[in-house]
MARRO-446383 format. One record per residue (C-alpha): z, x negated, y negated; residue in three letters; residue number from 1. Coordinates in Angstrom, 1 decimal, m for minus. Layout:
! residues N
+--------+--------+--------+-----+-----+
:     c3 :     c1 :     c2 : res :   n :
+--------+--------+--------+-----+-----+
:      Z :      X :      Y : ALA : NUM :
...
+--------+--------+--------+-----+-----+
! end
This chain:
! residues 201
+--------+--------+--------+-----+-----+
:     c3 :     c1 :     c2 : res :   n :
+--------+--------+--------+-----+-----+
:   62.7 :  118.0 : m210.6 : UNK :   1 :
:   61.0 :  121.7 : m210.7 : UNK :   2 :
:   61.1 :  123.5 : m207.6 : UNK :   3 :
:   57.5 :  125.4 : m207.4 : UNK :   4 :
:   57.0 :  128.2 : m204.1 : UNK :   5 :
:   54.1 :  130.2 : m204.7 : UNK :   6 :
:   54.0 :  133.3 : m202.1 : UNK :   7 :
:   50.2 :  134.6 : m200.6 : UNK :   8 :
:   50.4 :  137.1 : m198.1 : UNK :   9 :
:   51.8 :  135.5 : m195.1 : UNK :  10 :
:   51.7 :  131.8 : m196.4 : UNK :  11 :
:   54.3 :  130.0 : m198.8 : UNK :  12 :
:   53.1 :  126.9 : m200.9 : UNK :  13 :
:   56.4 :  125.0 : m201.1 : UNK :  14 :
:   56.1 :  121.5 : m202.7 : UNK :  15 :
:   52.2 :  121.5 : m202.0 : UNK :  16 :
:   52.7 :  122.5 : m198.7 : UNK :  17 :
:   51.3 :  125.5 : m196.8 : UNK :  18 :
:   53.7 :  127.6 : m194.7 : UNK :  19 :
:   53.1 :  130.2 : m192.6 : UNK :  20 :
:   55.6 :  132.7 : m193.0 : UNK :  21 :
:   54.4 :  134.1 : m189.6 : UNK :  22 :
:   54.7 :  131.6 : m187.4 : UNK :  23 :
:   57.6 :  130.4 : m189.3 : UNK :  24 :
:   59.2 :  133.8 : m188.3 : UNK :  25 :
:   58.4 :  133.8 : m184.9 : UNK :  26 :
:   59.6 :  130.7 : m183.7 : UNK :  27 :
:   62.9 :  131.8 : m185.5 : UNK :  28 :
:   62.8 :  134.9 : m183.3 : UNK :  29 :
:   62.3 :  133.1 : m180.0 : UNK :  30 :
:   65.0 :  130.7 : m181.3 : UNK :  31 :
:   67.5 :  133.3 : m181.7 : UNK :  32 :
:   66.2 :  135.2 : m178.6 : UNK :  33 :
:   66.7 :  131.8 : m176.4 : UNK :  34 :
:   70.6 :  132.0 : m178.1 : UNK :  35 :
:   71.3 :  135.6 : m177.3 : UNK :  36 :
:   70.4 :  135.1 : m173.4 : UNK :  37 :
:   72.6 :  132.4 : m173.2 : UNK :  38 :
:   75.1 :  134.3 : m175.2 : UNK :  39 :
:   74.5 :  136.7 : m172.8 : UNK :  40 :
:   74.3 :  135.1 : m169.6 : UNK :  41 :
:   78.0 :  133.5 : m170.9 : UNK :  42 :
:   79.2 :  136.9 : m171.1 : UNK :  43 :
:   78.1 :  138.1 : m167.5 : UNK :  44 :
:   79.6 :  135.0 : m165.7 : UNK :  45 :
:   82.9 :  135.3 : m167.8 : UNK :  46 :
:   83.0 :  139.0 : m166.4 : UNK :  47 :
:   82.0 :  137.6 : m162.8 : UNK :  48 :
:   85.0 :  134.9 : m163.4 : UNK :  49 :
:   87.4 :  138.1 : m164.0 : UNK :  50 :
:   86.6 :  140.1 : m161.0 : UNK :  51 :
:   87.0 :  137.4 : m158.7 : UNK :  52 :
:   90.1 :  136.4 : m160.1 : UNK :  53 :
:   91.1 :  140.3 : m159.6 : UNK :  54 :
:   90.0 :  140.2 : m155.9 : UNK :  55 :
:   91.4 :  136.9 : m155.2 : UNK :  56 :
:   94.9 :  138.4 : m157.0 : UNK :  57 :
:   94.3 :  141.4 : m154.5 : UNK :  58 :
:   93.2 :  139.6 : m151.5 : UNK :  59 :
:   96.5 :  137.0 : m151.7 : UNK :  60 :
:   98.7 :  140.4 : m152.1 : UNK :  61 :
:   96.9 :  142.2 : m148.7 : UNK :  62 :
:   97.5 :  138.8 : m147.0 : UNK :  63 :
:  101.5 :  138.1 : m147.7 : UNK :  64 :
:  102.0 :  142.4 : m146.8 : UNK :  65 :
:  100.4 :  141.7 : m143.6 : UNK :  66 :
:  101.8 :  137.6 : m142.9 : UNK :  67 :
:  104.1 :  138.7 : m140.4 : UNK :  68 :
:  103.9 :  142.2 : m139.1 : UNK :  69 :
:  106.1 :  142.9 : m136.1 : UNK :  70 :
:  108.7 :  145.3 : m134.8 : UNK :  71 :
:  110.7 :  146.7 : m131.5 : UNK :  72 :
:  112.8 :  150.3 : m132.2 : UNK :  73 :
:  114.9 :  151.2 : m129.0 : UNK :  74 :
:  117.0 :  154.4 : m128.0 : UNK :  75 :
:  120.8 :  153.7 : m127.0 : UNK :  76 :
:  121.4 :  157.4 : m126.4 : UNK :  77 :
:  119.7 :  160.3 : m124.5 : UNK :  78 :
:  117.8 :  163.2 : m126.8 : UNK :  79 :
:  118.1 :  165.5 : m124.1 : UNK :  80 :
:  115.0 :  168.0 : m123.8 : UNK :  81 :
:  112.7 :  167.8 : m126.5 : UNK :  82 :
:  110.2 :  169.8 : m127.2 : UNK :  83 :
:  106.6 :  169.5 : m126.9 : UNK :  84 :
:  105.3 :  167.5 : m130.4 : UNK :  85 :
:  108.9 :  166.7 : m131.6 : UNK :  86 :
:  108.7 :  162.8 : m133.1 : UNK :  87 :
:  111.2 :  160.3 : m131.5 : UNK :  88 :
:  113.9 :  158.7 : m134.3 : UNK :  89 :
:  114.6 :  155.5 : m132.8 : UNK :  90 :
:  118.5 :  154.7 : m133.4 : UNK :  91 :
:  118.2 :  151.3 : m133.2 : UNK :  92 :
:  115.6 :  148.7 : m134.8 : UNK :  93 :
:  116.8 :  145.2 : m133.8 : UNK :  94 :
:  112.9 :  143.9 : m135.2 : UNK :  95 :
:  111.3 :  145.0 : m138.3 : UNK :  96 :
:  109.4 :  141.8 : m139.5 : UNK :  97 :
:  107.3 :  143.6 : m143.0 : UNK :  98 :
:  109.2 :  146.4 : m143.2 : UNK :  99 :
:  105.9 :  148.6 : m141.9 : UNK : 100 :
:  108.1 :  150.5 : m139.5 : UNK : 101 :
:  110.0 :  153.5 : m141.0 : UNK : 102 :
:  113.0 :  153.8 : m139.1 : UNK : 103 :
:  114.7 :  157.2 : m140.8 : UNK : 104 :
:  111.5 :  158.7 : m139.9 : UNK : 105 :
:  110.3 :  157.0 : m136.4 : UNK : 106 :
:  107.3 :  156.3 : m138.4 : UNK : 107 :
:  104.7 :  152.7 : m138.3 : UNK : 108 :
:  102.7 :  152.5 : m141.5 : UNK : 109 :
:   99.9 :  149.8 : m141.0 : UNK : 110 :
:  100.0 :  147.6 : m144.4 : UNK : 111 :
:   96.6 :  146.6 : m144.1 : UNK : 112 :
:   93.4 :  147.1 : m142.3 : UNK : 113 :
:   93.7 :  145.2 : m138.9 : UNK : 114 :
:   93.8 :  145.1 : m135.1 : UNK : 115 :
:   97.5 :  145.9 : m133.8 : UNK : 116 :
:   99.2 :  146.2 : m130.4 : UNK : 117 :
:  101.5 :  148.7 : m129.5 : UNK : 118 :
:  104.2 :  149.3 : m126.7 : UNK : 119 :
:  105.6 :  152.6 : m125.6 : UNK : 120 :
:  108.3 :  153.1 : m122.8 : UNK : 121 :
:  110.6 :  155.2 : m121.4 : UNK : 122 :
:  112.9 :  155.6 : m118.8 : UNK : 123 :
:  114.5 :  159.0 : m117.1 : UNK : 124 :
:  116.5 :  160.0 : m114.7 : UNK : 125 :
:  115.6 :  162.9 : m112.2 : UNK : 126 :
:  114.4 :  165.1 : m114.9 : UNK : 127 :
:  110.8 :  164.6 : m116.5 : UNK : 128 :
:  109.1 :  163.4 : m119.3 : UNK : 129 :
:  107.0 :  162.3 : m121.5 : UNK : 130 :
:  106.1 :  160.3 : m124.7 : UNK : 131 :
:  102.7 :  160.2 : m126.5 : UNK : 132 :
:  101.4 :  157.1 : m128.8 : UNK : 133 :
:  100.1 :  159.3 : m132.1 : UNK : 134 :
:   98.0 :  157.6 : m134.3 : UNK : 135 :
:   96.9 :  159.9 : m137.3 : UNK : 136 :
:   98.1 :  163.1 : m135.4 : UNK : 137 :
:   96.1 :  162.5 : m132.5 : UNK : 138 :
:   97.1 :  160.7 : m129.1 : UNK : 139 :
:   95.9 :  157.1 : m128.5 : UNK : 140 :
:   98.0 :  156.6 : m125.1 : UNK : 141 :
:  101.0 :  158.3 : m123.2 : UNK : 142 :
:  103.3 :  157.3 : m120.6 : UNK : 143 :
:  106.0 :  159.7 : m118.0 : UNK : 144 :
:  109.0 :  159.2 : m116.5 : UNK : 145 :
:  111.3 :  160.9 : m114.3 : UNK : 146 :
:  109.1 :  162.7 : m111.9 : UNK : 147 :
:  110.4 :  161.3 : m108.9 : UNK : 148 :
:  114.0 :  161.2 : m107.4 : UNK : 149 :
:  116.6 :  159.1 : m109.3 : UNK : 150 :
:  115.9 :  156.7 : m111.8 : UNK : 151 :
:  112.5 :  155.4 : m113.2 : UNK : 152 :
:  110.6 :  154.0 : m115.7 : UNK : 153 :
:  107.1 :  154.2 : m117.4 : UNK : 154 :
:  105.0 :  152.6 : m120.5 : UNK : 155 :
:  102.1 :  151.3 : m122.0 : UNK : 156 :
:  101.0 :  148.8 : m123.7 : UNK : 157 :
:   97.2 :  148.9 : m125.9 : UNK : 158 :
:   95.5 :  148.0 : m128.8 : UNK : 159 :
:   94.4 :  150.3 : m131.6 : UNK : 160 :
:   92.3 :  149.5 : m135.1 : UNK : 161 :
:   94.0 :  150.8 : m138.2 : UNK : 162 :
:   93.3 :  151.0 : m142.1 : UNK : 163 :
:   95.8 :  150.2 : m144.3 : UNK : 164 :
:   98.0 :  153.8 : m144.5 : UNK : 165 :
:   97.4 :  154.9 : m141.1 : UNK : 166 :
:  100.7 :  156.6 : m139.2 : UNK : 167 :
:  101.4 :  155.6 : m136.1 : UNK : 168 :
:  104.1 :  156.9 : m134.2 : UNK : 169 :
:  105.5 :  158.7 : m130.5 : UNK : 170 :
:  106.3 :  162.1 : m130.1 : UNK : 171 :
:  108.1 :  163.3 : m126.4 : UNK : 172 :
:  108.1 :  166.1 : m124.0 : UNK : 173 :
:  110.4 :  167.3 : m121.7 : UNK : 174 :
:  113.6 :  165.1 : m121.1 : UNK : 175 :
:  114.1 :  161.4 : m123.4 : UNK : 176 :
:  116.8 :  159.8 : m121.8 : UNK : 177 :
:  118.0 :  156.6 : m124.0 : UNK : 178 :
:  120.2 :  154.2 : m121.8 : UNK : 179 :
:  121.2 :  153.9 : m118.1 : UNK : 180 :
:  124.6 :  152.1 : m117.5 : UNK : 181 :
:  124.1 :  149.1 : m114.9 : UNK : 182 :
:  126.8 :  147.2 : m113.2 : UNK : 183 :
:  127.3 :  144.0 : m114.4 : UNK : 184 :
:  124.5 :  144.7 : m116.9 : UNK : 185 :
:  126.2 :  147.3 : m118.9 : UNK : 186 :
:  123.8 :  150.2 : m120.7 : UNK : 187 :
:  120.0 :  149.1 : m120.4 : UNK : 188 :
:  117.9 :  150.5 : m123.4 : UNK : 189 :
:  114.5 :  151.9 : m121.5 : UNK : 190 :
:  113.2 :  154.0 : m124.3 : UNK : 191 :
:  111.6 :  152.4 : m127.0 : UNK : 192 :
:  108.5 :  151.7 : m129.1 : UNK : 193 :
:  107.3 :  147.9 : m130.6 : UNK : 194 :
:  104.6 :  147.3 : m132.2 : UNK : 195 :
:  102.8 :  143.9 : m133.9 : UNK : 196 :
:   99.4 :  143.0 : m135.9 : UNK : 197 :
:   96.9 :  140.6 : m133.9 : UNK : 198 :
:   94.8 :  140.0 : m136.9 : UNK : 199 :
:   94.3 :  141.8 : m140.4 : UNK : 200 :
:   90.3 :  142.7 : m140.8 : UNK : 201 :
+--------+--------+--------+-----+-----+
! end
């Protein structure tokens, strides 16, 4: 059996058949144009499939740092007069649920974007003072104590939004007593700062 193609301009003769090379060509081209959009397309959703693996990877990681966010620092001695913008070190840290409070340095670091409540006290004894909630370096809330005759007590409690690697923390003025002794009680800690998150944003 002879194979016979005879070529005219855009037509092949193939057998006794007519071809046209032409059209021939262009339905190859939309062929192979329909197989490179779903090639394509393939490509764009496997990339898609990546990045929301990455953000679920991420998001999973923001929520166990910020699970269970909670802690309560407390003074057990006096500091005395401190001067004005001097940061309180807490001595004792009896809560510290996510390890977001810094205790060599006095400091809270929020682990994640979110709404958190705060707590600030102190308690003096004929001598005043005063402590100031700082939140990036500037004062959210303050609280006083000491300004009348014997022993007394101030604080506040209030709610602040933070982004993840905001500082929060209190700095004093004046006199910072830690403990006052009690009978029957013993020494009452009246100077401390606590601190939880309500809900991560």
């Amino acid at each position: 059996m002879q194979f016979k193609m005879f070529h005219w301009g855009t037509t092949l003769v193939i057998f006794g058949c007519l071809i046209n090379v032409s059209s021939l060509e262009e339905k190859i081209n939309i062929k192979c144009g329909e197989d490179y959009n779903i090639l394509k397309k393939l490509i764009e959703l496997e990339e898609e499939v990546k990045d929301l693996k990455t953000n679920l990877r991420e998001y999973s990681s923001a929520n166990e740092k910020c699970k269970n966010v909670a802690f309560r620092a407390q003074l057990t001695k006096s500091l005395g007069s401190v001067t004005l913008g001097q940061k309180i070190v807490y001595d004792s840290v009896e809560l510290n649920n996510g390890k977001a409070f810094h205790p060599f340095h006095g400091v809270f670091i929020a682990p994640c974007d979110g709404i958190y409540l705060f707590s600030i006290t102190i308690g003096n004894v004929d001598k005043p003072g005063a402590i100031h909630l700082k939140k990036n370096g500037e004062t959210i809330e303050y609280a006083w104590a000491g300004h009348n005759k014997g022993w007394d007590m101030g604080g506040v409690t209030t709610v602040a939004k933070l982004n993840a690697g905001d500082d929060v923390w209190v700095e004093g003025r004046g006199t910072v007593d830690g403990t006052k002794s009690q009978d029957g009680i013993g020494d009452l800690k009246h100077t401390g700062f606590a601190g939880a998150l309500i809900n991560a944003l």
